[in-house]
C-alpha positions in Angstrom: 0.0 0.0 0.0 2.9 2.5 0.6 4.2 1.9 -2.5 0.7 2.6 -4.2 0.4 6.1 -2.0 4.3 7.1 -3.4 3.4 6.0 -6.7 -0.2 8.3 -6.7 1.2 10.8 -5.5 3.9 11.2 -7.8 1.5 11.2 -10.9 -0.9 13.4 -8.9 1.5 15.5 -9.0 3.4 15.6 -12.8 -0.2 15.6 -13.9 -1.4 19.0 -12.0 1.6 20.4 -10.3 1.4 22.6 -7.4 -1.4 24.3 -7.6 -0.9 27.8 -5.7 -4.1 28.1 -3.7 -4.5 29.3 -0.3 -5.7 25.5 0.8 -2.2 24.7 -0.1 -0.7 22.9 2.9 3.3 25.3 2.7 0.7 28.2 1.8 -1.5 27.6 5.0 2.0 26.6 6.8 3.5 30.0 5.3 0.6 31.9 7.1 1.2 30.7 10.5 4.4 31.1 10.4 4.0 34.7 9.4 1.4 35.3 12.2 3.4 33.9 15.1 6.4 35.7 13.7 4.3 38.9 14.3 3.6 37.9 17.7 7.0 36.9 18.4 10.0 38.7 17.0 11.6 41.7 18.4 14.8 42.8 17.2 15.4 45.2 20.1 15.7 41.8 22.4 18.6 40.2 23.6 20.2 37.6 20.8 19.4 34.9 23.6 15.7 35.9 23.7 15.4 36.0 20.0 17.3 32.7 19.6 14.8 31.3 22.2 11.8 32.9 20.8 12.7 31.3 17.5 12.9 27.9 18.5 9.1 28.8 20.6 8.2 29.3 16.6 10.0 26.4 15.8 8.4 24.4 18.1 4.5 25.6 17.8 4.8 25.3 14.0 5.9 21.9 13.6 3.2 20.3 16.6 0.7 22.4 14.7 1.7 20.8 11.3 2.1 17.6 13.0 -1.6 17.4 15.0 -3.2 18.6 11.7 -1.6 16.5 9.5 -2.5 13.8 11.8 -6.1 14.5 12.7 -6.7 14.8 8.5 -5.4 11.2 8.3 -7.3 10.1 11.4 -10.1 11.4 10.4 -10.4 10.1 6.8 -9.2 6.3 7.9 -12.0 6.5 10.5 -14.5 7.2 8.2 -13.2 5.0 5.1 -9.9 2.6 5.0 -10.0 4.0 0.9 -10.5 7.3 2.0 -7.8 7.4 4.5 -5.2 6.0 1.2 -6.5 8.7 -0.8 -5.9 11.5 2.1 -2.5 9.6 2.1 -1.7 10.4 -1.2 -3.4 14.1 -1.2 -0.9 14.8 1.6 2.1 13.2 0.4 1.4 14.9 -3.1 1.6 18.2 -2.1 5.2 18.1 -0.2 6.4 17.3 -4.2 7.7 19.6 -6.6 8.4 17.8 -9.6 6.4 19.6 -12.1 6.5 22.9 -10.6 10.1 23.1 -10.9 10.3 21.5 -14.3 7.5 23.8 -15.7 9.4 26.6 -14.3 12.9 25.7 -15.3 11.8 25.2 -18.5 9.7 28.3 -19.0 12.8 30.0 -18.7 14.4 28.1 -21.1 11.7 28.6 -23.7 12.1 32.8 -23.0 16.0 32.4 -23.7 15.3 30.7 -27.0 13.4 33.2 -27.9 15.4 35.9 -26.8 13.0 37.2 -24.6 15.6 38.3 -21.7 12.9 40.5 -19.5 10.7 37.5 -19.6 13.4 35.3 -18.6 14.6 37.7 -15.7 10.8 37.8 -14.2 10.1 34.1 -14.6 13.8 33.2 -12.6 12.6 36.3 -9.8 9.8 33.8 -9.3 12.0 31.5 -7.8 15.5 32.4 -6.6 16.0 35.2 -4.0 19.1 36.8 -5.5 18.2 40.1 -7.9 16.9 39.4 -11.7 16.5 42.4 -12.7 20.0 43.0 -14.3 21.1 39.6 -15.3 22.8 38.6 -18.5 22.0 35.6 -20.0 24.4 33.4 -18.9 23.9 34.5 -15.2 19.9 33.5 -15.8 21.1 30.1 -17.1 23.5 29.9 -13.7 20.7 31.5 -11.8 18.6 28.5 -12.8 20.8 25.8 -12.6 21.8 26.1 -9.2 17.9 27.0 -7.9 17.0 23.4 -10.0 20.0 21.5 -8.5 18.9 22.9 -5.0 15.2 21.8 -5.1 15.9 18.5 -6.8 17.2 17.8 -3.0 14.9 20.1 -1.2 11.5 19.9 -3.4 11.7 16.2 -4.1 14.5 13.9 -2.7 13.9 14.7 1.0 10.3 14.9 1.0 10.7 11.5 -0.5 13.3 10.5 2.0 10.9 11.7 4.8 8.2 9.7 3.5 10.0 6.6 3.4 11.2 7.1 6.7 7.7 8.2 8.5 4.9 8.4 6.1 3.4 11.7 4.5 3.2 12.8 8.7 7.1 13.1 8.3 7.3 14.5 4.6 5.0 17.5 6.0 6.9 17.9 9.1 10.2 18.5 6.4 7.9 21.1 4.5 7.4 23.0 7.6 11.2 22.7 8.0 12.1 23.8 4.5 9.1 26.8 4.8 10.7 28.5 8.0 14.0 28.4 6.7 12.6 30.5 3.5 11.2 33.0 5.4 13.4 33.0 8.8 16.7 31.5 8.0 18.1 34.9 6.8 21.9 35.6 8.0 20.7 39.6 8.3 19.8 41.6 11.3 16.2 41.4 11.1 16.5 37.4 11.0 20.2 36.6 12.1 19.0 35.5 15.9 15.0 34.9 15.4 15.5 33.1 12.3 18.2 31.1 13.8 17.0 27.6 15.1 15.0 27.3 12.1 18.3 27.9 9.9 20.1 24.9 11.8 17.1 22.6 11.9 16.8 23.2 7.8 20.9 22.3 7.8 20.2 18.8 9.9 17.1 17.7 8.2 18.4 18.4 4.4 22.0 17.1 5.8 21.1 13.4 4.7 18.7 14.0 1.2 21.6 16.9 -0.2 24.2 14.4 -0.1 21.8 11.4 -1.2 20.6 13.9 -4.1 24.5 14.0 -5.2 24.7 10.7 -5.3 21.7 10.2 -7.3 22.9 12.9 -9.4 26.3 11.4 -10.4 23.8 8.0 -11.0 21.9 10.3 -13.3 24.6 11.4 -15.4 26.1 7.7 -15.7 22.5 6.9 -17.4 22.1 10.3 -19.2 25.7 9.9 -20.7 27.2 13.4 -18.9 30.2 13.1 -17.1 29.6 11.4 -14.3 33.4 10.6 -13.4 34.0 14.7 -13.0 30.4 14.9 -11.1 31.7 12.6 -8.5 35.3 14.6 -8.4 33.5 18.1 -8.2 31.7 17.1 -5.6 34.3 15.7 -3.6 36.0 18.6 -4.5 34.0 21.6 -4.1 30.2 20.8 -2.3 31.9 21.9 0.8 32.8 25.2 -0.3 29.2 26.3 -0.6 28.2 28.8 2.4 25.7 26.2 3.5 26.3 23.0 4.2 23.8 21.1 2.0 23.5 23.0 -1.0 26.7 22.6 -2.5 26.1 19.0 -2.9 23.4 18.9 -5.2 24.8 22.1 -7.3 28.4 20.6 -7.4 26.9 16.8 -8.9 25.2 19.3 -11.8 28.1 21.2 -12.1 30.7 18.3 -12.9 28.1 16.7 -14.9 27.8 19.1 -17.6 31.5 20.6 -17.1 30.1 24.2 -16.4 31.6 26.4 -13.3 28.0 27.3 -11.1 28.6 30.3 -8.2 30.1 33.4 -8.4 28.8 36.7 -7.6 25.1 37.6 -6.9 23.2 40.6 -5.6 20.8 40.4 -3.1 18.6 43.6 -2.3 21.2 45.4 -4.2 24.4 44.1 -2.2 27.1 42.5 -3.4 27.2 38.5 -2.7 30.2 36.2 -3.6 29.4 32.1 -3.3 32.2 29.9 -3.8 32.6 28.5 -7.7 32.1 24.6 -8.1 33.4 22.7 -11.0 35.6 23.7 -14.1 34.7 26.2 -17.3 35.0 23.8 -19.1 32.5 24.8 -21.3 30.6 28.3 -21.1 26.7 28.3 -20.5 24.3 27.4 -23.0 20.8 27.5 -23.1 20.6 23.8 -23.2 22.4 23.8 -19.9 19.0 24.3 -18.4 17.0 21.3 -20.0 19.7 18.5 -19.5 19.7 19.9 -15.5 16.0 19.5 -16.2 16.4 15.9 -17.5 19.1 15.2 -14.5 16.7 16.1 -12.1 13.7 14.0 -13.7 16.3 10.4 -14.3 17.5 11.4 -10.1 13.9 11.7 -9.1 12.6 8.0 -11.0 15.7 6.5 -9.9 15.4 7.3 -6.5 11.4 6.1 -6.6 12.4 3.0 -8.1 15.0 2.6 -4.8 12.2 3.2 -2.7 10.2 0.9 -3.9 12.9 -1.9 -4.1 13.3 -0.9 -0.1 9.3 -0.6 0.8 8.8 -4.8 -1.1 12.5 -5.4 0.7 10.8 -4.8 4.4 7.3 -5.5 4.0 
């Protein structure tokens, strides 16, 4: 039965995508975290009260994901064994982002073709945090890259690696993770101390699935015919040189892959951000760049489903 609630919810998904709605489950989770954070945060505290009234938020938003997400399943198992599988599946499905990021990788890639570089810069705003508004075209290829390589861990291997580890409760839980670090785990002054505990709790929980991801990646590259040799040398090489601990893995395995150089410098409300360069220019940035990261993702995604599933008939 788990394997028939992964599989669902992995066509539930490439068939409708992530529908941005307010019922969405990281849209509802978004909103409480934005409320308490009203409620909470005060920069002219101590750091030790902020860090403390961060982890309160910390704490109140993942038992408030967790008795929800719970009660939902309850509720629908109690009332129908089928219904509880297909609340399952509805849950599970919306932690994924396979489509999303696809459709929106390759939107991009479509506006580059074209030569449509405002279009480009507004679509990539849409999903990175760095500024857009200025970017060249190779720095929009980069700029998407790295974001795909990033989320192929975060928006699908580790809500995956969740699930098979505690059911759709556990892939949610990893949402609400995922969620606070967006919108708290900022290294300014207005998040440095509040935003805090969720920062490190996003570095522990992605601390298994980034790594996994780069091994998935290098997998992919062996079956998609990149170079998967210089993708497992980059990132032994380089994913620790990335500021944070996790994302370098992914980014590094697509960087090797391909033989382009990903980092560099990015702006960020207008100030100046170096991030540390992974892999060789070898080859300069192409437009095609951003549909064979596309395809990586996609091959690491299946590949890692078909793992589960060997894993799931293994132990049942």
């Amino acid at each position: 039965m788990i394997n028939i609630i992964l599989l669902a919810a992995v066509i539930l998904d490439l068939l409708i995508g992530d529908p941005r709605i307010y019922t969405h489950p990281v849209v509802l989770i978004g909103k409480v975290i934005k409320f308490f954070e009203k409620k909470l945060k005060n920069n002219s505290e101590s750091e030790t009260i902020q860090k403390i009234k961060g982890i309160i938020l910390v704490i109140i938003v993942l038992l408030l994901t967790f008795m929800v997400t719970y009660l939902l399943i309850f509720i629908g198992s109690a009332l129908n064994y089928y219904l509880g599988i297909i609340v399952k599946i509805l849950i599970l499905y919306t932690t994924l982002a396979i489509k999303g990021l696809s459709k929106a990788a390759l939107e991009i890639f479509n506006q580059l073709v074209e030569g449509n570089l405002t279009g480009a810069r507004q679509s990539l705003n849409l999903i990175v945090g760095r500024d857009t508004d200025k970017l060249k075209e190779n720095e929009i290829i980069r700029g998407t890259i790295e974001t795909v390589a990033e989320n192929t861990s975060d928006g699908i291997i580790a809500p995956l690696f969740y699930f098979l580890l505690g059911g759709p409760i556990a892939a949610v839980l990893y949402k609400a993770v995922n969620t606070m670090d967006s919108m708290l785990g900022y290294k300014n002054e207005k998040y440095k101390y509040f935003g805090w505990a969720a920062a490190r709790l996003d570095d522990v929980a992605n601390y298994i699935p980034a790594r996994l991801s780069a091994i998935l990646i290098v997998f992919s590259s062996y079956i998609y015919r990149k170079d998967y040799k210089k993708s497992f040398k980059i990132v032994i090489r380089d994913a620790k040189k990335h500021v944070s601990p996790n994302a370098g893995y992914p980014e590094a395995a697509i960087a090797g892959a391909l033989n382009i150089q990903l980092g560099g410098i990015n702006y960020y409300f207008g100030k100046e951000s170096k991030k540390a360069l992974l892999g060789d220019k070898i080859i300069e940035f192409k437009v095609k760049h951003i549909k064979e990261t596309v395809n990586l993702m996609i091959i690491t995604t299946f590949s890692f489903i078909l793992i589960m599933m060997f894993i799931i008939n293994l132990i049942s």
